[in-house]
N, C-alpha and C positions, 0 to 999 in steps of 0.2 A: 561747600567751601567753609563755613561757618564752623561743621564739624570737627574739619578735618586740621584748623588752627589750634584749638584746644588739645587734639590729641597727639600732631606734632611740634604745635608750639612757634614760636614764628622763624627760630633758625632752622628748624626744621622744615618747615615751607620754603624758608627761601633757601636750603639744600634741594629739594622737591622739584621747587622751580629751573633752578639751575639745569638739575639731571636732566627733566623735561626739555629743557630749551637744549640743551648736547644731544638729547636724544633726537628730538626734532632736524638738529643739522645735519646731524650723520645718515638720517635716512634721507631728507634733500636733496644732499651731496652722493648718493648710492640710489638715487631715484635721476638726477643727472647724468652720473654715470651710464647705468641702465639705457639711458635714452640716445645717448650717441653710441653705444654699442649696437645699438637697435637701428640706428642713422647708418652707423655704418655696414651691418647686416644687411640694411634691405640697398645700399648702394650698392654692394658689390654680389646679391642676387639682380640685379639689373645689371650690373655689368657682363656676367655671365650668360642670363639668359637674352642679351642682345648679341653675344657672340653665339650663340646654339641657335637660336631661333628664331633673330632678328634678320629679317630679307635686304638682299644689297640693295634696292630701292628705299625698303624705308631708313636704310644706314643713309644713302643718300640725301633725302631730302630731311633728315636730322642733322646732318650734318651742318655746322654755323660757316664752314665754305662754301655751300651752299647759297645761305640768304645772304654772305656777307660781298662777296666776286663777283656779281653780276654782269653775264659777259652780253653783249647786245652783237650779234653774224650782221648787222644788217649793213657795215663799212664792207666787211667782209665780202659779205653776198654781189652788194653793186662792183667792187674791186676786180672780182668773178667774171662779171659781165663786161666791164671795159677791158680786160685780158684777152675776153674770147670775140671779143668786135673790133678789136686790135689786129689777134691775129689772123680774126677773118678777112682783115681789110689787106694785113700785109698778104697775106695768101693767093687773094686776086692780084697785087701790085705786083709777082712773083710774073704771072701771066702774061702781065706787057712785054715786047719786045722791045720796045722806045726806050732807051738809057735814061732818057731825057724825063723823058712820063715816068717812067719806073720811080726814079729818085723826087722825082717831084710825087708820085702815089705814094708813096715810104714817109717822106716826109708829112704830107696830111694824116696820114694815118697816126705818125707816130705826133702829129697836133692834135687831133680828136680824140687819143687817148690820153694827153694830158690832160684837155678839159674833161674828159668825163671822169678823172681822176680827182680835178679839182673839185667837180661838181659833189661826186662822194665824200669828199672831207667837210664839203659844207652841208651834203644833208644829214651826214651823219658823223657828225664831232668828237672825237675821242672822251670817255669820261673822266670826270675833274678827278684826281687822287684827295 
């Protein structure tokens, strides 16, 4: 450095300097560039190669509707079950001859599937939004 004052002198150093410091930003800023071209280069080889070779399984479970919807059958399921014990009960109640018991079988029946209606709402609670 010592040399290099004497031979350009100190306005010439600090032209030197200058160049240097423009040089420096212009490849900074062409070495940023670079890098989001490169950002975006390898995003849209992953977008590609998840439509060619990506399996609707693992699309699935990459999927953020996935982790974000989480549906719980289990209201479902028992709903299911007080349906078909409903109308297996109306089914027998069909059987009676008795106007009388008929409508009285119809009407239990159609009590026992409210409680096991209720019963499903309380073991399994809708989820909070």
């Amino acid at each position: 450095m010592k040399a290099i004052v004497p031979f350009l002198g100190l306005g010439g150093l600090l032209a030197w300097n200058g160049w240097a410091y423009m040089k420096v930003a212009a490849l900074e800023a062409k070495a940023a560039t670079l890098e989001k071209r490169n950002d975006d280069l390898a995003l849209k080889g992953r977008i590609v190669s998840s439509q060619l070779f990506g399996s609707p399984l693992d699309n699935f479970f990459a999927s953020p509707e996935f982790w974000e919807n989480t549906y719980d059958s289990g209201q479902a399921d028992c709903a299911k079950r007080c349906i078909e014990e409903v109308s297996a009960h109306r089914k027998a109640c069909e059987e009676i001859a008795d106007d009388t018991e008929r409508q009285q079988c119809f009407q239990e029946a159609s009590d026992r599937g409210s409680e096991c209606q209720r019963q499903c709402s309380a073991s399994f609670p809708p989820p909070i939004p």
